[in-house]
C-alpha positions in Angstrom: 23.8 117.1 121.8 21.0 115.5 120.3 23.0 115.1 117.0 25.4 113.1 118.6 23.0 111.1 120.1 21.4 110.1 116.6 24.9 109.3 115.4 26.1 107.4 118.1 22.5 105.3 117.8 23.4 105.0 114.2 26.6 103.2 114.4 26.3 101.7 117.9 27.9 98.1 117.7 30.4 96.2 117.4 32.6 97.6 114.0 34.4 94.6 113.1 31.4 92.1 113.4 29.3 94.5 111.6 32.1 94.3 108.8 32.4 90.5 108.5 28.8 90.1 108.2 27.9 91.8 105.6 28.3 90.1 102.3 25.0 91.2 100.7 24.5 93.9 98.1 22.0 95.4 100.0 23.0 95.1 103.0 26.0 96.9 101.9 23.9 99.8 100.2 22.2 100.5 103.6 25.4 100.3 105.6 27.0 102.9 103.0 23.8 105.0 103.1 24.0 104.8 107.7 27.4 106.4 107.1 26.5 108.8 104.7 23.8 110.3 106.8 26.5 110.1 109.8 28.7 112.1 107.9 26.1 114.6 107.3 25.4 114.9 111.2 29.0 115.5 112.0 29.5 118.1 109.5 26.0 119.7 110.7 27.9 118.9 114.0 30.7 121.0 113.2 29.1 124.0 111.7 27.0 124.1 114.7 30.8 124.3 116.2 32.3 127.2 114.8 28.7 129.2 115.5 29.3 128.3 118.9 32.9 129.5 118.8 31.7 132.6 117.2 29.7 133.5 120.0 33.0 132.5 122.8 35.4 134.7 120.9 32.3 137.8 120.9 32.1 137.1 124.9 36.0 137.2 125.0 36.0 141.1 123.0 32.9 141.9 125.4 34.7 140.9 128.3 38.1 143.2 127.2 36.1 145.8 126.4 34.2 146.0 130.0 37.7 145.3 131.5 39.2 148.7 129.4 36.0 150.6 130.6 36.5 149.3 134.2 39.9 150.4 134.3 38.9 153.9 133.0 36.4 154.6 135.9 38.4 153.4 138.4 40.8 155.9 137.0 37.9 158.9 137.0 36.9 158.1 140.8 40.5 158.1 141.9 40.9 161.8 139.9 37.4 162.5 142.1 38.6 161.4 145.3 42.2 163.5 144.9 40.1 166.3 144.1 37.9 165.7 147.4 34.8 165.2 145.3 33.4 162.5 147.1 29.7 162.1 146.3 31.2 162.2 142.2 33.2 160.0 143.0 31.3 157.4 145.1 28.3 157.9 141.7 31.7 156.4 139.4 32.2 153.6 142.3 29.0 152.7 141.2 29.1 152.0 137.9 32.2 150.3 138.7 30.2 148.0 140.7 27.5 148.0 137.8 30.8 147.0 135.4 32.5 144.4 137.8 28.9 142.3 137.9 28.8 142.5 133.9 31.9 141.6 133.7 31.3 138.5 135.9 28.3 137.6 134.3 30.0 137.8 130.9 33.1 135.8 132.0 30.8 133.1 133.4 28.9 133.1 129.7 32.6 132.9 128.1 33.8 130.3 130.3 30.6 128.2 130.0 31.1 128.4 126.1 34.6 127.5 126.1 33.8 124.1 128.2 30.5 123.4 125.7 33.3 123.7 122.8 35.4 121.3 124.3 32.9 118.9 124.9 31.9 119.5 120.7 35.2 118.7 119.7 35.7 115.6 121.7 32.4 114.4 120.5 33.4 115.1 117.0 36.7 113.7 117.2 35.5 110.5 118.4 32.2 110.2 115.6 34.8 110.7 112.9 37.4 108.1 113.9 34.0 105.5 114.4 33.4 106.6 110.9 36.8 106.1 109.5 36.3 102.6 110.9 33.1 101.7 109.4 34.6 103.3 106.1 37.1 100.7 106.1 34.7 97.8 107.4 32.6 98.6 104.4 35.6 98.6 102.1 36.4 95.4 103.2 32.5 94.1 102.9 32.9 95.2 99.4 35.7 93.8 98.5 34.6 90.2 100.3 31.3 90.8 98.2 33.4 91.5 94.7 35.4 88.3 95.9 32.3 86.0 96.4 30.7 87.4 93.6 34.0 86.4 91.2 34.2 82.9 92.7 30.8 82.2 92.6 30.8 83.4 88.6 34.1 81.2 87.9 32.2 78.0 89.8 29.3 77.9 87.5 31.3 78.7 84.4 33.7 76.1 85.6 30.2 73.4 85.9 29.5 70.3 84.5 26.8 71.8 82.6 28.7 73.1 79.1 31.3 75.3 80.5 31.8 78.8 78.8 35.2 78.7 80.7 36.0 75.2 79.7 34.7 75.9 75.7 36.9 78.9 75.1 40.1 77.2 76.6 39.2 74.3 74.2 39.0 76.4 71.3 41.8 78.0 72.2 43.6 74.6 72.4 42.5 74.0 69.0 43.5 76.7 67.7 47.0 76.1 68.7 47.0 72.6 68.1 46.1 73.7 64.5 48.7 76.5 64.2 50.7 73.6 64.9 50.2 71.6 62.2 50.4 73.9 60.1 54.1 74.4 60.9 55.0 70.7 61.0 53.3 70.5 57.4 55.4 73.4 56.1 58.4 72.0 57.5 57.9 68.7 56.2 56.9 70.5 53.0 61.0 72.1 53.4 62.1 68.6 53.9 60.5 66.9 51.0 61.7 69.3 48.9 64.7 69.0 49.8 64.6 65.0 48.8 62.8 64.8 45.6 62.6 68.8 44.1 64.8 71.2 42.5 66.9 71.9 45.4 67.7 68.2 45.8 68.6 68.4 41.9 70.9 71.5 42.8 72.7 69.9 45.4 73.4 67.1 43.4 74.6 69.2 40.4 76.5 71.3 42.5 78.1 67.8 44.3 79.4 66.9 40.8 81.0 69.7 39.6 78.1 71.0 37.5 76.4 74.1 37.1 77.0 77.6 37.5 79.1 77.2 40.2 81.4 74.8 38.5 81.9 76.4 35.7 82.6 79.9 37.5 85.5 78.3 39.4 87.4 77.2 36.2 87.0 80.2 34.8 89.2 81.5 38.3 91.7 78.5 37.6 92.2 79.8 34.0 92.8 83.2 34.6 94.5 82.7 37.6 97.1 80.1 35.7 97.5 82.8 32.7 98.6 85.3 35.4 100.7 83.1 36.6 102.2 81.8 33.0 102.4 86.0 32.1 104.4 86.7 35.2 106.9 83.9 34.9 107.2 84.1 30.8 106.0 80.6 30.8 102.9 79.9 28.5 100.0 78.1 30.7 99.3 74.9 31.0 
C-alpha cells in the first residue's frame, strides 16, 4: 500500500491548476519527471498484482484439492462404518476433521487474497486515470509554453530595434518591386519597338502593299486569272 501512498503524495492537487500554472521549462521537466516516476510505481504496482493473484489462484487449486481428498475419506469411513469397523472408521473421521479445518484455513487465506486484489485494482485504476490527466495537463503546459515561447520570439523580431522580421519582408518587397520593373521596361522595350524599329517599318510596308506579302498575293491573282482565262478559252487579262 505504501506504493500507492507515494503516488497519491506525488500527484496530490488540484490537476487543472497544476496545468495552467506551469509555463516554465523547468517547471515542466520536473512535472514530466513526477509522472514518469508515477508511472514506474504503478507498473511496480501491477506486478506486485499479478504475484498476488498468483498466490489466490494456488490457494483456489489447494482448496479443490483438500475438497477432492475430503470427499474421498468421507467415502473410506462410510465403507468402514457399513462394514461395522468403527474404531477405523472413527481414525478416517479424524482426518476428516484435520481436512475440514485446512480447508477453512485455506478458504479464509483465498478469500482474504481475493478482497486485497480488489482493493489493488481499484487503486490502480484510479492512479492511472490521475495520470492520464496530468498527461494531458502537461501536454497542454507544453503547448502554452511552445505558444509563449513563439509570441515572445515574433515580439522582439517584430521591435523597434532593426527588425530581422521587418528586414526580410523589406527585401522581399524589393525584390518584387524590382522584378517589376523589370517587366514594365521589357514591355515598354515591345512598345518602342513597335513605334520606331523594324516591326514598325514592317507594318508599314506591309500597310502599303509592299513586301513579301504583297508580292505573294499577285502572284495568287495571276495564276488564279490564267486558270480562269484557260478554262473559259479567253486569254487573261
Amino acid at each position: 500500500m505504501a506504493v500507492f501512498s507515494k503516488i497519491l503524495t506525488m500527484l496530490r492537487g488540484d490537476v487543472h491548476s497544476i496545468g495552467q500554472s506551469i509555463v516554465d521549462s523547468n517547471a515542466n521537466r520536473i512535472y514530466e519527471q513526477e509522472i514518469i516516476e508515477a508511472k514506474a510505481h504503478v507498473l511496480t504496482a501491477r506486478q506486485d498484482l499479478t504475484a498476488v493473484m498468483a498466490k489466490e489462484m494456488q490457494a483456489t487449486r489447494e482448496i479443490e484439492r483438500l475438497q477432492r481428498e475430503m470427499q474421498r475419506y468421507e467415502g473410506l469411513a462410510l465403507e468402514a462404518l457399513q462394514k461395522s469397523q468403527s474404531a477405523l472408521a472413527e481414525e478416517v473421521a479424524g482426518k476428516v476433521a484435520d481436512i475440514e479445518t485446512a480447508l477453512a484455513a485455506q478458504t479464509t487465506v483465498r478469500d482474504d487474497l481475493a478482497g486485497h486484489i480488489a482493493r489493488l485494482k481499484d487503486l490502480i485504476r484510479g492512479a492511472e486515470a490521475v495520470l492520464r490527466d496530468h498527461e494531458r495537463e502537461l501536454a497542454m503546459a507544453k503547448t502554452t509554453e511552445s505558444v509563449y515561447r513563439a509570441t515572445a520570439t515574433i515580439s522582439s523580431s517584430m521591435g523597434s530595434g532593426g527588425s530581422k522580421l521587418m528586414s526580410a519582408k523589406e527585401s522581399l518587397e524589393r525584390i518584387k518591386q524590382r522584378h517589376q520593373d523589370t517587366a514594365d521596361r521589357m514591355q515598354a522595350a515591345d512598345a518602342l519597338d513597335g513605334e520606331f524599329g523594324d516591326k514598325a517599318l514592317e507594318r508599314k510596308l506591309a500597310a502599303a502593299g509592299i513586301g513579301q506579302a504583297s508580292n505573294r498575293t499577285a502572284e495568287v491573282m495571276a495564276r488564279l486569272r490564267q486558270r480562269a482565262a484557260d478554262a473559259g478559252g479567253d486569254k487573261p487579262a
